[in-house]
Each structure stands twice: as C-alpha cells, then as structure tokens.
N, C-alpha and C positions, 0 to 999 in steps of 0.2 A: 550312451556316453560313458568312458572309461576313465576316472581319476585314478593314478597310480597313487599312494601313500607310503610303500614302503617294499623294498624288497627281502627275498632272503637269501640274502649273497654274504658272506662273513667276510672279513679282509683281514690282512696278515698285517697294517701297520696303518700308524692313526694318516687319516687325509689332509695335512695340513694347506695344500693349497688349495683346494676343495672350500676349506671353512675359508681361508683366504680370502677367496674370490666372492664369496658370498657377502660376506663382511664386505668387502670392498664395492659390493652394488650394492648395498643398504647403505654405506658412507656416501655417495654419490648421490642414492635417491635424495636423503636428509639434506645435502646440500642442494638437490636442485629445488629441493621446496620451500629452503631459507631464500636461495637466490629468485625462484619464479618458473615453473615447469615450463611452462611456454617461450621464456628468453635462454634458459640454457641447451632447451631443445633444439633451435633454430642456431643457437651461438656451435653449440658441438657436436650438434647430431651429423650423421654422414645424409648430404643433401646431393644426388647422383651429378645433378647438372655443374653442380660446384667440381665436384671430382672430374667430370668429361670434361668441364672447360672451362676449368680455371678460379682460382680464388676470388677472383675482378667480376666475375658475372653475377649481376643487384640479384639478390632474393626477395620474394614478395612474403613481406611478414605480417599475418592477420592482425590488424586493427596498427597498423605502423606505414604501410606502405614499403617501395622498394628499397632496400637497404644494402650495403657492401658487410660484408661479414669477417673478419680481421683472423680466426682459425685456418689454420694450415688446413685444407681438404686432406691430405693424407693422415695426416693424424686423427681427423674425422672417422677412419676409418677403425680407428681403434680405440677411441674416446666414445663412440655410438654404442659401443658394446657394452660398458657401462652407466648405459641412462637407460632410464624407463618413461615413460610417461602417466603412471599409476600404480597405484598399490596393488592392482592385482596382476598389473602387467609384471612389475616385480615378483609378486610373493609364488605367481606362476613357475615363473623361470627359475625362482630360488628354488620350488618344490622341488622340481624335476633336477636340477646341479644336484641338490643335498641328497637325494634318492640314486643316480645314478654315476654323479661324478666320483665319489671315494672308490667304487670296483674300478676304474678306467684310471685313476692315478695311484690305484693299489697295484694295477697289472704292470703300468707305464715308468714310474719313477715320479717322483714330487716333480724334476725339472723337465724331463719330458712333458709330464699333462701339463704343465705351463704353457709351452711351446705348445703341446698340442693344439689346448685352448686358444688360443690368441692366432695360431694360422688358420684355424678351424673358422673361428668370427670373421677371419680378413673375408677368405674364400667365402662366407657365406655372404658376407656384404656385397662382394663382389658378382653373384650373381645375381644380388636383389638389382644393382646397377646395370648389367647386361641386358633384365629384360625395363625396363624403368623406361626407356624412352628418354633419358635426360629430365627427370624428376624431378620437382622444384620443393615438392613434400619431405621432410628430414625423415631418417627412418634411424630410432633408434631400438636398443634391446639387447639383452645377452641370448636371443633365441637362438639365433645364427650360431653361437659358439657351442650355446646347450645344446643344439642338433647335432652338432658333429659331435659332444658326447655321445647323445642316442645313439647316433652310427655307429660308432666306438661300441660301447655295451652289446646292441642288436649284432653286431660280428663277434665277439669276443663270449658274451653269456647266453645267449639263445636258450638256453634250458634254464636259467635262473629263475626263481616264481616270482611274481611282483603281487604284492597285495593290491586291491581296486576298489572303490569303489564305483559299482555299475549303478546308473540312472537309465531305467527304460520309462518314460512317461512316469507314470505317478509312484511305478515300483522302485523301490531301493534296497539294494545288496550287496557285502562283501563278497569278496571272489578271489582267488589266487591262480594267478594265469601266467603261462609261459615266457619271461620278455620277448621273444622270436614274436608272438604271436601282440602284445599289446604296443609294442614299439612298431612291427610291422603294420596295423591298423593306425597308429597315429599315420604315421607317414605316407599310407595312402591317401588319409584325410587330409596333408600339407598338398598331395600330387594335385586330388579332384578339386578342392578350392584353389589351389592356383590355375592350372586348366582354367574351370570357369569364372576367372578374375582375369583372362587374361586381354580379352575383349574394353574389360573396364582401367585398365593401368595395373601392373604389379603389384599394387598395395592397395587392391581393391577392398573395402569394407577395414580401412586403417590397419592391416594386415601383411607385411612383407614376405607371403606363401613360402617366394621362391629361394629369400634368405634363408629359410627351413631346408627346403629340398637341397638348398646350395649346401648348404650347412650337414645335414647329412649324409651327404655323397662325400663330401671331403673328409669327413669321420673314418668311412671304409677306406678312402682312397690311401689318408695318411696312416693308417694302420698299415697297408701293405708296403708303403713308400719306407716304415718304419721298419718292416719286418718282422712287427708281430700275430701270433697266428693265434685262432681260438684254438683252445685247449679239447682236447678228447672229449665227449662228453664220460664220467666214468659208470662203467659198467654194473646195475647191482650186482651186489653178493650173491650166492647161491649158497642156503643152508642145507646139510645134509642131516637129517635125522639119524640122533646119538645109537 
C-alpha cells in the first residue's frame, strides 16, 4: 500500500482555491456533525434513483422508513461533493486535494480549477449513476472531483516525485516515486475493485469505484477539451570538465 504525503512539485503562485475547497469540506463536514451524519447524508447526498426518476420517488431511510426528500436531485449532484461520511473519509480526500490540487490550479488558473473541479465531480457522479442500477444508497464525497485532479496531475506531471509512504505487511518505508507511476497504480486499484464490485452493485463494500474511474477519465478528458498539454519533461544539464 502506497500513502502519498507530499510532492516535489514547486508552484509559481499561492492555491487559493485549492485551500478553498478544502476549507469548504471541513465547513460542511462540521456542519453535518452539528446537524446528524446520517440525516444530511440522505437529505443531500446524490441518491441515483432520485436523479433517474425524479425528486417524488420515497427513499428508504435506515431506522425512519420511506420517506419524500424536498432537495432538488440536481443539485445533489453538486452538494454530494461536499459531504463525507467520516473523518477519514474526509481527511483522505483532503490529503490528496492539498498534495495534488495546488500544481493543477498552478498550471490551470484559480477560475479554471474551479470549473475544472466542480465538472470533474459532476462527471464523476455521473458515472457512479450509469453503472448504480437506480440506487437507493446516497453516495457522497469529493473523490470523484479529487480523481479528476489525479487525472489532471497524472497528464500534466508524470515525472513529478511524490513522497510515500509504503506498508508491505509488517515492513514500513519512505519512498519517492514517479506520479506517472503512484497515480498510475491508484487507478488501477479504482479499475480491479470496481470490476470486482460490479457483480455486487457499484458501491460495493460502501465504495463508489466507478465515481473514481468517472472521475479520472474526465481529468484527462477536460484537460485536452481545455487545451492544455504536459509540459516537456526537461532535459538534464550536461557538465563539461573545465
């Protein structure tokens, strides 16, 4: 298992919506834990069957029974991106935004990563909903939007080093390894657990895979929809003896 901690990517100007957005799901979390994790989950999370068909179809809410839920579904789809369900569901998704989101709205512009961000979540909601079967389970999280960073960075810095640290069984160790290559291996791990969840529902083991993969893929996509391209990687120096 690979934890990124930090990279070494320098940036030319501060990430002000980067920190934003961070800020902004830790103001959210706080609020759903004053209001009730499990009533704002179900109140605003994006719930697929709600979005397939309609605000008017009863949700079954653990220990409540069937219920109408009075949230606009489309806006679900942009309010989900800001809720968590736990602290480390959170503190997860924040790691990886605060590690990889400031090179992607260093490259991008403050207003562009906004936009980035926020079509990057739609899309990736959007495919947790395509394979969902009309899911009655709420799915929320900033994974889906944090994925389409990854995509973003994994196109853009491929040569960047990202510090890690590796858990092999009982061994542990720092490591500095490629993003091509640590971002590449997440993402395979989003493919093979979704694959083998797909048998059990899209959000098998409380997990929305495909929101990843969705997520992802619309990272690379909106970068070339954007027209921007990775950079060269640059060449070493060659020293000549004086």
């Amino acid at each position: 298992m690979l934890l990124p901690l930090s990279d070494i990517n320098p940036t030319r100007r501060t990430p002000w919506v980067t920190y934003a957005l961070v800020a902004a799901n830790v103001a959210v979390y706080l609020w759903q834990w004053s209001s009730g994790l499990q009533q704002s989950v179900y109140a605003w999370g994006l719930i697929p069957a709600r979005l397939l068909h309609g605000a008017a179809t009863p949700v079954l809410v653990p220990g409540v029974g069937h219920v109408l839920l009075h949230s606009d579904p489309l806006t679900t789809l942009f309010s989900a991106m800001f809720m968590h369900g736990g602290l480390l569901h959170l503190g997860g998704n924040m790691l990886y935004l605060w590690i990889f989101g400031n090179n992607v709205e260093d490259r991008l512009g403050h207003l562009d990563f906004l936009a980035f961000y926020l079509v990057g979540g739609v899309l990736a909601a959007l495919s947790h909903v395509a394979v969902s079967g009309g899911a009655m389970t709420p799915m929320v999280g900033a994974s889906g939007a944090v994925a389409a960073v990854l995509g973003a960075y994994w196109r853009l810095y491929p040569y960047a080093r990202v510090r890690c640290l590796l858990f092999l069984f009982i061994f542990v160790t720092f490591v500095e390894l490629p993003a091509a290559l640590v971002l590449g291996l997440w993402i395979l791990l989003q493919v093979l657990n979704g694959l083998l969840g797909l048998g059990l529902g899209a959000g098998a083991g409380g997990v929305a895979w495909f929101a990843h993969i969705g997520g992802f893929a619309a990272g690379i996509a909106l970068l070339m929809l954007m027209g921007v391209r990775a950079r060269p990687r640059p060449r070493p120096r060659v020293r000549w003896g004086a």
